[in-house]
N, C-alpha and C positions, 0 to 999 in steps of 0.2 A: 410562957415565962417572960418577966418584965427582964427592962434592961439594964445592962451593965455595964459604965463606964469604967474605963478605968485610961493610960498613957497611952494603949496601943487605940483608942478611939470608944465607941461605942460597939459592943459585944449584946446578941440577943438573941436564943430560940424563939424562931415561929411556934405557936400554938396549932395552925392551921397545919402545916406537913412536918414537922421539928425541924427544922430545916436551919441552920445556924448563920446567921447574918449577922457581918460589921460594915461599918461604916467610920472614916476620917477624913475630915477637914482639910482640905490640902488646895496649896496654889496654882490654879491655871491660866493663862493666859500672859499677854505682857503687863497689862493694865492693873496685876496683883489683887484681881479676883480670886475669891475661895469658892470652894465647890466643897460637898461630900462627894464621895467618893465609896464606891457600896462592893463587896465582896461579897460570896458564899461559901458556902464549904458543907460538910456533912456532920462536924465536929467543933467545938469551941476551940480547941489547938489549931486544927486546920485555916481556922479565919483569922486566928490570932497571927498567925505566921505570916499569912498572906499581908494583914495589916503593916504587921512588921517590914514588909520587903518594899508596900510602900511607901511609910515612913522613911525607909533609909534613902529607895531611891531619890524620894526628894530633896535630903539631906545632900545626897551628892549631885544634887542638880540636874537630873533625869528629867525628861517631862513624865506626871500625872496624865493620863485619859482619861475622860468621864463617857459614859455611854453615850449622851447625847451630843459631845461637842463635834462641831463642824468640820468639813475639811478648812475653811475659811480659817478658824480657830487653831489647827494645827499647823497651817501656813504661816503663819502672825509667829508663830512660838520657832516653828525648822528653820526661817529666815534668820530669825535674835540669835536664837543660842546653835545651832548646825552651821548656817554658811557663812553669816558677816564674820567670826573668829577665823575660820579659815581660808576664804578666798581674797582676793584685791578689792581693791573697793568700786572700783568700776563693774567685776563681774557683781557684787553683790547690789549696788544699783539697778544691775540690767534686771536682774533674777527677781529683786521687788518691784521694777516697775511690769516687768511679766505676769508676774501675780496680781499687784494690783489691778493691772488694766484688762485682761484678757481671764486669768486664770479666777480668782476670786468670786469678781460679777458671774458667773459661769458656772461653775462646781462650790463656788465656799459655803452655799446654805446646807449641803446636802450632812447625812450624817458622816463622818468620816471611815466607821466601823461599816457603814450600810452602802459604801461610792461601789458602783459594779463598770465595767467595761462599757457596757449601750451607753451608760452615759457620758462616758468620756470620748467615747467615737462621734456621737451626736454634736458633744463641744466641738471638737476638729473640725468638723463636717461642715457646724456652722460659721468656725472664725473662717474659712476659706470661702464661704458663699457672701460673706460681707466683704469679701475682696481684697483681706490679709494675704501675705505674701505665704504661699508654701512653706520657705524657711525659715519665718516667721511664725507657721504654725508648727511645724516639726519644733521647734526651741521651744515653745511652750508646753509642748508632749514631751522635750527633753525635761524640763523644767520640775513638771510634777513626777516624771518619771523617778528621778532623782528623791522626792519629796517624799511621794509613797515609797521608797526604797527604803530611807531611813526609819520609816513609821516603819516598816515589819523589820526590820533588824531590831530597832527598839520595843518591838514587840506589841505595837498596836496594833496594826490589821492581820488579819489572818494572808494576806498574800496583795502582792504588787497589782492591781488592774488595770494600769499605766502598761504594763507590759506585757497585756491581753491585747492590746489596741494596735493596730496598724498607722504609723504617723506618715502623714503623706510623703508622696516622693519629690526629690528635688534635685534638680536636675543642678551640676556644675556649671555656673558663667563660662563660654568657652575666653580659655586664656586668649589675649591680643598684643603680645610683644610687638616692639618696635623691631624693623630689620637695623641692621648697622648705615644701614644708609639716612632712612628717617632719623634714627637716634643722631645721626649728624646734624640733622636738617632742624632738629628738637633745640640741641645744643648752639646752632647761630642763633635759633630765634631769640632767646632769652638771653643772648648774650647783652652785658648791659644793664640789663633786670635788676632791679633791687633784689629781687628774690635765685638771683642766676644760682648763688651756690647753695640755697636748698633745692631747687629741681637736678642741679648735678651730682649732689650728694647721693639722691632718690636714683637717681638713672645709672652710678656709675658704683654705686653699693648697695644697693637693692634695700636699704632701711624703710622700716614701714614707715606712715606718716607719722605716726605719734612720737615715734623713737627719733626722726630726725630734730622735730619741734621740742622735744625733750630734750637735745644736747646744750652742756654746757663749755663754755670756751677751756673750763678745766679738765675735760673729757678730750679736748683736741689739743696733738702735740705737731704743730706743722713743720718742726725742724728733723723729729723723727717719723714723719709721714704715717701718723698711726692716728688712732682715733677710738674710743671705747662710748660703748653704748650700755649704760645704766639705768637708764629711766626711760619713759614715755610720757606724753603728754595727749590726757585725755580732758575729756566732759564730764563729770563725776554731778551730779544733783546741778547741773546748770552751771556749774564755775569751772574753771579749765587750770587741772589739778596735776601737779607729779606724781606717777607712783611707779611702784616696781614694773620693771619690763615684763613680757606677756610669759614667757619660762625662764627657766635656770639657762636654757642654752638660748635665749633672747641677749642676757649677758656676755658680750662679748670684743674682743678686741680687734679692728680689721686696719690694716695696710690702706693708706691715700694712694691713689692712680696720681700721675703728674699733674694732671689737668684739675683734679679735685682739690689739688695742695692748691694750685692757682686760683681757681676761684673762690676758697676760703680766704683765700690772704685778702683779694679785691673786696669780700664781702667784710673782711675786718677792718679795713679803710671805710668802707661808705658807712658802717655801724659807728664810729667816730666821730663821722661826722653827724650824723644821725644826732647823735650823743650831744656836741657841741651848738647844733640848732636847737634840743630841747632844752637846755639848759638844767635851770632847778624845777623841771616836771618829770626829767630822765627819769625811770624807776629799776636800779639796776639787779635785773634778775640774776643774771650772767649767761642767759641763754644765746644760746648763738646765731640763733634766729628768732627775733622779737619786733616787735612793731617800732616804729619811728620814735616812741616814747621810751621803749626797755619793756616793757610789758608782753605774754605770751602772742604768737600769734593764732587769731582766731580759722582751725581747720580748714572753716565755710568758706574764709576770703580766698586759700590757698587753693582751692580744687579751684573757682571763677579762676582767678589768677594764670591756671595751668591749662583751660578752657582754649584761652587768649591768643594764649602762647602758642600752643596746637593751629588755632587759627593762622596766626603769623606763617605759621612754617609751612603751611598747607596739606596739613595731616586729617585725617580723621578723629571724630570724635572716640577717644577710650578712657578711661577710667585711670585718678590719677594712681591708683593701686598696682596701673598695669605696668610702672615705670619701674616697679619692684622683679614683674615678672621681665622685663625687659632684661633688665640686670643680669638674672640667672639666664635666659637664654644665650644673649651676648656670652655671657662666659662658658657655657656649653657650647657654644661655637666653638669658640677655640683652643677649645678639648682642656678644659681644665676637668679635673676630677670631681665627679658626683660627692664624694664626700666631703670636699672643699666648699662646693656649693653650698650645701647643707649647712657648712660651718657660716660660712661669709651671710647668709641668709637668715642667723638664728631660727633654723627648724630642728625640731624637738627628734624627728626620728628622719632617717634616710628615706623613707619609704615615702614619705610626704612628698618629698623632694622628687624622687622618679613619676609620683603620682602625678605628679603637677606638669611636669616636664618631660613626661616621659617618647612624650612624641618627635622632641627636639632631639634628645637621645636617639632614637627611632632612627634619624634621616644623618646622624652621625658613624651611627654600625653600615650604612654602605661604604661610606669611605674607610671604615677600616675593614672590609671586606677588598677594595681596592687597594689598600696598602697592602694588603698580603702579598695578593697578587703580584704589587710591582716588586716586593721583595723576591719574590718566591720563580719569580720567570724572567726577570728582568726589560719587563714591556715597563713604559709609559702610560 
């Protein structure tokens, strides 16, 4: 039987088995390429329906699958319309440059309908034999895990193969807190420093790096010793971008230590003058920490910078991230509550918080084992 066009595409029995086949036109990819796109059915109604369901899908902006397109090709499409709308734009940088550079070259020629397990273990196997980081290979198993997740919700692949695979194991950086005595010895170094009250802000409020380089002077109130954290400042496509803080409980309001009001203040005096030597090159961001001209400061310079500093004081080399975990240890020192922590920290769940520290915790429960004691018998 010849064939039959009509709105819902092209309708036609096989002559060969009566077998009833349509076919329409429909858009796939970013670059607004058309494909046909081929259905069966046992009946003219049956194909007709089906046509139907992907007409409308497309209407409402569903993606189209074609038998042969790629996993490369459904990546190109999950990245546009799945995660840039709903993630920050930082995650959704990271998650394209995963794909591009690791993920794509790798799995994108394969079918997407045909991608099996060996071969996604093989990929892992080999981004770790080229000398990629473990948890740099695990994110990119997180990555497509993710990917092929939404393809069978959306009803592409018959099942997830991402999560057939074993993604390597990766062991935690052991934390390396400062004792209260170093963190003394941290805090004369830099005393003076151009940069003194971003490293005390980092040590005495555990704010990540992005979040403290992302404050603005309208975020700090130093007569009511408070301070709010709104933004971060990250690396986005190469340029060093605001955006939203890393969660909802990132957002958050925290209480100045003495010492932290004071160093704010000195660093808003030397920022003036800063201001009065650039003259008309100043470029006023309002950040509270900017470079000699008013402009962000660049991450890279700040960890060299905190290297230095570490040297002066005659510390060991650690990470300037650890000045974070410093923060919450210090204040588990001195028995502030876990869920204060959590709060002053912006972490998203308590359990992070013990997870992380739980060891500090750990050597806290002897002494309230001895306090019982001294209550309970009246020894010393």
């Amino acid at each position: 039987m010849g064939r039959r066009g009509n709105n819902e595409g092209s309708i036609y029995q096989r002559e060969s088995d009566g077998k009833w086949v349509g076919s329409v036109s429909v858009d796939y990819g970013l670059n607004g390429k058309r494909r046909r796109k081929t259905v069966y059915g046992k009946t003219r109604k049956e194909v007709s329906a089906k046509l139907k369901i992907l007409l409308r899908d497309q209407q409402r902006g569903l993606p189209i699958i074609i038998e042969r397109s790629t996993v490369g090709e459904f990546l190109d499409k999950w990245l546009e319309n799945s995660v840039k709308p709903t993630v920050r734009p930082r995650t959704y940088a990271s998650y394209s440059d995963m794909v591009r550079l690791h993920i794509a070259p790798a799995l994108g020629r394969y079918q997407l309908t045909k991608l099996e397990p060996q071969q996604v273990q093989v990929f892992l196997g080999a981004k770790l034999d080229t000398g990629l980081s473990p948890r740099t290979v695990q994110y990119c198993h997180a990555i497509l895990h993710r990917a092929l997740g939404q393809a069978y919700k959306w009803g592409l692949v018959p099942r997830n193969v991402a999560s057939l695979v074993d993604p390597p194991r990766v062991t935690r950086p052991e934390v390396q807190p400062l004792t209260p005595d170093q963190a003394r010895r941290f805090l004369a170094s830099v005393k003076g420093d151009r940069l003194e009250g971003l490293f005390t802000i980092l040590l005495t409020l555990g704010l990540r790096r992005g979040e403290a380089l992302g404050l603005k002077w309208e975020d700090v109130n130093l007569d009511k010793k408070t301070l709010v954290v709104r933004a971060s400042l990250q690396r986005i496509e190469g340029k060093l971008t605001l955006s939203e803080t890393k969660t909802d409980r990132s957002h958050r309001t925290l209480h100045l230590p003495g010492l932290t009001v004071a160093a704010l203040k000195a660093h808003k005096i030397r920022q003036l003058e800063d201001r009065l030597l650039a003259g008309n090159r100043w470029q006023d961001s309002g950040l509270v920490f900017a470079s000699t001209v008013g402009t962000p400061l660049d991450p890279r310079n700040i960890n060299r910078r905190f290297q230095k500093a570490l040297e002066r004081a005659g510390l060991d080399h650690i990470r300037l991230h650890d000045l974070r975990h410093s923060a919450a240890s210090l204040l588990i020192s001195q028995g502030v509550h876990p869920r204060a922590v959590m709060e002053a920290l912006g972490h998203s769940q308590i359990s992070l918080t013990m997870n992380l520290y739980g060891h500090v915790y750990e050597q806290g429960e002897e002494e309230v084992a001895n306090s019982m004691d001294r209550a309970l018998t009246g020894n010393d």
